[in-house]
N, C-alpha and C positions, 0 to 999 in steps of 0.2 A: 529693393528690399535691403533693410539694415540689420546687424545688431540690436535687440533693443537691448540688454544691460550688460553688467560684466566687465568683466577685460576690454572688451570689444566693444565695446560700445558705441552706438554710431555707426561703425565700420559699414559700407555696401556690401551687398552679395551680389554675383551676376544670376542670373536664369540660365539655364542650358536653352539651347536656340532649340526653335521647332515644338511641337504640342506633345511631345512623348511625357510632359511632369505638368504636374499641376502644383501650386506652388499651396504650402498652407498660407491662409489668410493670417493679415497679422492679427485680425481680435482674436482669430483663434491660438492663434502662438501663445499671444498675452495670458487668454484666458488658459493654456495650459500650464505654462510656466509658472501665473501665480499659485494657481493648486500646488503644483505638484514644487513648489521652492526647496520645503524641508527634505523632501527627498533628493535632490539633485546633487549636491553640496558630497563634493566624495563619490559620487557613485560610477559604476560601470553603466555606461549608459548606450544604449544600441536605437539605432535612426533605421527603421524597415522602411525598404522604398523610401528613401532619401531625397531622391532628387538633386535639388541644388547643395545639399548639406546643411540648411540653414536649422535646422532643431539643432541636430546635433554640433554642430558648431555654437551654435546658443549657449547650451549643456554645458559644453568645456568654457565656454566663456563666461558663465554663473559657478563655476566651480566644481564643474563634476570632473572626476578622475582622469578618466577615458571615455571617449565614445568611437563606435563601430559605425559605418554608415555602408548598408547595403544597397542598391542599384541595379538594375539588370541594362539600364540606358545607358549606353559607350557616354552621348551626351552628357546625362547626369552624371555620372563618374565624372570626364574632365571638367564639368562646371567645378563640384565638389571637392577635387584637387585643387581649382585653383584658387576658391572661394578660403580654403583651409589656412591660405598662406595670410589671410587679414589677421592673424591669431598671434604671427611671430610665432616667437620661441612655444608657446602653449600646439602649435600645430603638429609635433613630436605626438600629441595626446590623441589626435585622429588618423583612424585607419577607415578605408576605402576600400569597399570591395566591392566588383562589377560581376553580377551575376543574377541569374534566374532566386527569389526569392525562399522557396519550399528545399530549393538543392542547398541553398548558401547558410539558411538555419540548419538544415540535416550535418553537414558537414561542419559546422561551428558547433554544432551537438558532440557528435562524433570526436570531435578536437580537446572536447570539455570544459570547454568557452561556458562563462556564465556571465549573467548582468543582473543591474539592480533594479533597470529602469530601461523600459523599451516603449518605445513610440512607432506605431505601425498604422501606416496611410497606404493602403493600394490601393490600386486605382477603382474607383468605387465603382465602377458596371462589371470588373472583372477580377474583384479583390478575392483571392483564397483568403477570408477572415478567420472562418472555424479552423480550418486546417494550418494555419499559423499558428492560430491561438494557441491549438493543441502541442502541436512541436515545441510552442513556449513552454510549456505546462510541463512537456516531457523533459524537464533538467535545464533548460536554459537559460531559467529565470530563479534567480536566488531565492530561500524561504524571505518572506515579509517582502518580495520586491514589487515591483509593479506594470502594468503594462496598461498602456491606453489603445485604444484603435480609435482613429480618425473614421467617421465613413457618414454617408448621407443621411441625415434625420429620420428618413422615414422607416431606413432599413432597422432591425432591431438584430442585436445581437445575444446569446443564450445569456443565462443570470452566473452559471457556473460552463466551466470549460474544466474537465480534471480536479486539479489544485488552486487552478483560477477561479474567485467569485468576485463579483461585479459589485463593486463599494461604492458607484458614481458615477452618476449622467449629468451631460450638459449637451444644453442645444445653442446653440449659436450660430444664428441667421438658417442655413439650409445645411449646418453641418453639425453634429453630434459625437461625441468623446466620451466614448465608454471606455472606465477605467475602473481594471481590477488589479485585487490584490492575489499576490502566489499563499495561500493559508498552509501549506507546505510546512511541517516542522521543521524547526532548525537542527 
């Protein structure tokens, strides 16, 4: 797995060893990334279930501000640490958090943490999707920002969550990227 643009470009990533992550596919990286370009560019950008770090390491490497990468896999954590270090000096830009997903947004709630731009892939037979969504919904997600979910084709997800509605479907191969906007006043 590489970089595909950015700073980093080219760079490899490692996989965390063992089946705990499933890695995004790269047409689907691709095909996120192109969407979602004008948005990236500056933003606060949060990587749910992470894994190897490779979105969010993407993100800072196309020019977004910050990005958070949450993990509940000891594994993905130390992949993601050390996948961080192909960045150089931009690796200051990514923080690393190992933890249970539902507790680590509650508490990044709590903190008063917010993002522009979040990427959520759990593991698709036992994703909490809604109940993410909704925690995003509840302040985590800046007005006008975005959030996509990664999850299997067939599965569908609501049109609205809260403040989230759903401005964009894409299927690609056996995976689907439903991506809504926060309609949230500023």
């Amino acid at each position: 797995m590489r970089i595909i643009a950015g700073e980093g470009h080219g760079r490899k990533l490692k996989v965390p060893k063992g089946g705990e992550t499933r890695s995004t596919a790269s047409r689907v990286k691709q095909t996120y990334f192109d969407i979602m370009r004008p948005a990236i560019e500056g933003a606060a950008f949060l990587d749910a279930c992470a894994g190897s770090g490779a979105l969010g390491i993407e993100a800072v490497s196309r020019g977004a501000a910050h990005a958070t990468l949450i993990d509940r896999s000891h594994a993905a954590v130390a992949s993601a640490l050390q996948n961080i270090r192909v960045l150089g000096d931009l690796s200051r830009l990514v923080e690393v958090l190992e933890g249970d997903l539902l507790r680590t947004l509650r508490k990044l709630r709590a903190e008063g943490r917010t993002f522009d731009v979040v990427y959520l892939d759990p593991p698709y037979d036992e994703g909490p999707y809604e109940e993410a969504l909704e925690l995003l919904a509840l302040g985590l997600v800046n007005p006008r920002g975005y959030v996509t979910a990664e999850h299997f084709k067939k599965r569908l997800l609501p049109e609205t969550i809260r403040t989230l509605t759903r401005i964009r479907e894409v299927k690609i191969s056996d995976h689907r990227l439903t991506i809504y906007r926060n309609e949230v006043a500023a």
